[in-house]
DOKE-950987 format. One record per residue (C-alpha): residue in three letters; x, y, z. Coordinates in steps of 0.001 Angstrom, whole numbers, plus 500000, padded with zeros to 6 digits. Each point is the difference from the previous one (the first is absolute). Example, Ala and Ser with C-alpha at 12.3 -4.5 7.8 and 13.67 -1.06 7.14 Angstrom:
residues 2
ALA512300495500507800SER501370503440499340
END
This chain:
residues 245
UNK764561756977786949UNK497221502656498013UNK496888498699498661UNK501343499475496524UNK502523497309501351UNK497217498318502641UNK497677499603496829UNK503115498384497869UNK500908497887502210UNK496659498738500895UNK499396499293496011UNK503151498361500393UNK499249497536502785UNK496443500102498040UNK501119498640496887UNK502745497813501575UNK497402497835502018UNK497266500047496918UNK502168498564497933UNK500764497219502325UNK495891499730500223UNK500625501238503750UNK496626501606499576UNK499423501009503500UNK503067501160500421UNK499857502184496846UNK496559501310500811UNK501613501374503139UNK502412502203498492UNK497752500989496991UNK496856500392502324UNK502793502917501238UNK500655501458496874UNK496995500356499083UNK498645501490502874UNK503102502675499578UNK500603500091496557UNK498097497636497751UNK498770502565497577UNK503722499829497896UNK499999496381499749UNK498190498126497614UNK502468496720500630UNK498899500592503554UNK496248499745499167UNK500361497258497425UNK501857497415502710UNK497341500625502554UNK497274499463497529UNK501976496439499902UNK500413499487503356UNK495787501094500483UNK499249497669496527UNK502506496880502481UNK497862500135502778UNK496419500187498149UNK499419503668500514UNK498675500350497085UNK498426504190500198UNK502997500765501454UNK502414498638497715UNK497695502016497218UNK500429502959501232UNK504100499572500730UNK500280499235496380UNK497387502693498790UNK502508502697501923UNK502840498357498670UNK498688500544496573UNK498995503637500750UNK503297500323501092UNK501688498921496933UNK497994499553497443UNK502436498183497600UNK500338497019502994UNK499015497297497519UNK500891497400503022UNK497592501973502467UNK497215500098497229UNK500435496254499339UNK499501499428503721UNK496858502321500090UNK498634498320496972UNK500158496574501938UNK498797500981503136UNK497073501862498426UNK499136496709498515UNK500555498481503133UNK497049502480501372UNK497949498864497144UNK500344503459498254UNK500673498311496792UNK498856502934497744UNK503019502447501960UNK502621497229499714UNK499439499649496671UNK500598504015498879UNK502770500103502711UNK501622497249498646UNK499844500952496092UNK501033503630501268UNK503025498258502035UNK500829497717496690UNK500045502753497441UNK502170502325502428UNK502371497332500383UNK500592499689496354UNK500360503458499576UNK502134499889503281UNK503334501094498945UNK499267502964498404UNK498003501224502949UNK502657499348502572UNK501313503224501525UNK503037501678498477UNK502325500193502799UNK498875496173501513UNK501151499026496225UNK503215501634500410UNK500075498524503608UNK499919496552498561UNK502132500911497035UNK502725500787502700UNK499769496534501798UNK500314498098497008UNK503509501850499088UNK500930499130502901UNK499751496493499978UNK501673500479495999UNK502535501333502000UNK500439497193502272UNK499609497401497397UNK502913501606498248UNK502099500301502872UNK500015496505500620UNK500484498946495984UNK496534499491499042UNK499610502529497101UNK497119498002498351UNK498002500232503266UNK501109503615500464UNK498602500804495725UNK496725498313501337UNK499851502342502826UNK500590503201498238UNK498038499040497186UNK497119500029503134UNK500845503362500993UNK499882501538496662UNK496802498539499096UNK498251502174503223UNK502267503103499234UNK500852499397496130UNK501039503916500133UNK502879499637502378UNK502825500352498437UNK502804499032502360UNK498118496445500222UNK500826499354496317UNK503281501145500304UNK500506497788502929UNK498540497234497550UNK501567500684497298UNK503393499530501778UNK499035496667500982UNK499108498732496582UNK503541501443498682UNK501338497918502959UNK498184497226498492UNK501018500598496344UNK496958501205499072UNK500813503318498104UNK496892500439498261UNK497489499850503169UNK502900502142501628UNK499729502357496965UNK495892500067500075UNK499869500910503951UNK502677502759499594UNK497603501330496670UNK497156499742502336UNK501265501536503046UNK501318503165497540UNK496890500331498294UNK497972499715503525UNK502245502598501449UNK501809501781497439UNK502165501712502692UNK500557497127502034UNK504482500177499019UNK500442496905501324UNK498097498133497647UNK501925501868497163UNK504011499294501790UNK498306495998500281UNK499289499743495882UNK503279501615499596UNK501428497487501554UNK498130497015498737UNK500812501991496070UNK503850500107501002UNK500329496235501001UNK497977499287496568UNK502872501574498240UNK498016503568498915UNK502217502233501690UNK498874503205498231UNK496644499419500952UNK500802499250503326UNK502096503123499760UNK496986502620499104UNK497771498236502615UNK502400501295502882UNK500640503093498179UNK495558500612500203UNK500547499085503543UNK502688502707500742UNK497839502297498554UNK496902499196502061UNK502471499522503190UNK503288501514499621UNK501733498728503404UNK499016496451498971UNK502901498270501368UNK499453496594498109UNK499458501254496726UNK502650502329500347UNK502389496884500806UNK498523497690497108UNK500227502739497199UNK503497500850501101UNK500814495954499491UNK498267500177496828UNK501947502818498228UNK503351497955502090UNK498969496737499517UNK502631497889502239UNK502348497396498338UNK498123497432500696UNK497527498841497111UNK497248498778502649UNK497556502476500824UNK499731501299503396UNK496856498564502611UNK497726502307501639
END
């Protein structure tokens, strides 16, 4: 096992007995990771501020949650925990301006959250849209989406993924605002362009639906699926339903 997997699986066993408020345990391991590693971890800093704050170590926990802060400067949570200890110590006048400083980042928090930890997040909560739709909860699974695109609103295959639940649901003109959104996002994003093909075909505007795959063909030629739904759309089947993507 290298360093890098000793110091994860100390945070690990760390955070596993902290949690349970197993404080001596989790001082242990995070007295270790500190002593190898503790300069990447804010979280690590932060819960043995708590564990220091538990026992009445006052100084201590201060300067856990002062690193922590260093660390990460947009850890509202580790601020918050400075603030109070500070005013534990009777250093009113510095939990005061940490605290303010801790409030007014928080409100400004999501913008200031790192691009790819955004995306990160976006990512989980598709998944678990995913999983609510897989087991026939579509509402759940809009919710979920809906929480993804609000971190990553310029992710385009997220709003097509939406917008495919909402026509599942009936709801063609959400379906039709997530598939406008995700094109005008990511103009060369071709799935979004097949999806409001579709969703115009099953509304009955075939031609439109027609020069939407056509645009795609011409940004993609090899595009298998608007290949096959143009091709149904000039040879409409017998049939008077419309197909379902």
């Amino acid at each position: 096992m290298d360093l890098d997997d000793k110091v994860k699986q100390a945070i690990a066993l760390g955070r596993e007995h902290y949690e349970k408020r197993e404080y001596d345990k989790a001082e242990h391991f995070l007295s270790k990771v500190i002593g190898q590693d503790g300069n990447r971890f804010a979280d690590v800093h932060n819960m043995m501020g708590v564990i220091h704050h538990d026992k009445g170590h006052l100084e201590e926990a201060r300067d856990e949650f002062r690193h922590a802060v260093e660390l990460n400067p947009h850890y509202t949570e580790a601020a918050l925990n400075l603030a109070v200890t500070y005013n534990d110590l009777g250093e009113y006048e510095k939990a005061q301006q940490v605290y303010r400083g801790a409030i007014s980042r928080d409100v400004r928090g999501a913008e200031e959250v790192d691009s790819f930890a955004k995306g990160k997040i976006a990512n989980i909560h598709a998944e678990l849209a995913q999983a609510y739709l897989d087991v026939g909860m579509p509402n759940e699974s809009v919710q979920e989406y809906r929480n993804a695109i609000r971190l990553c609103p310029h992710f385009a295959d997220l709003r097509v993924k939406l917008a495919n639940v909402y026509r599942q649901l009936g709801d063609l003109v959400a379906a039709r605002y997530e598939l406008e959104e995700a094109i005008r996002v990511r103009p060369s994003y071709n799935p979004a362009r097949v999806a409001m093909g579709v969703l115009l075909l099953v509304s009955g505007q075939r031609q439109k639906a027609s020069e939407l795959w056509e645009e795609a063909l011409r940004l993609e030629p090899d595009n298998k699926a608007a290949q096959m739904y143009l091709r149904m759309a000039r040879n409409p089947p017998a049939t008077t339903d419309p197909p379902k993507a």
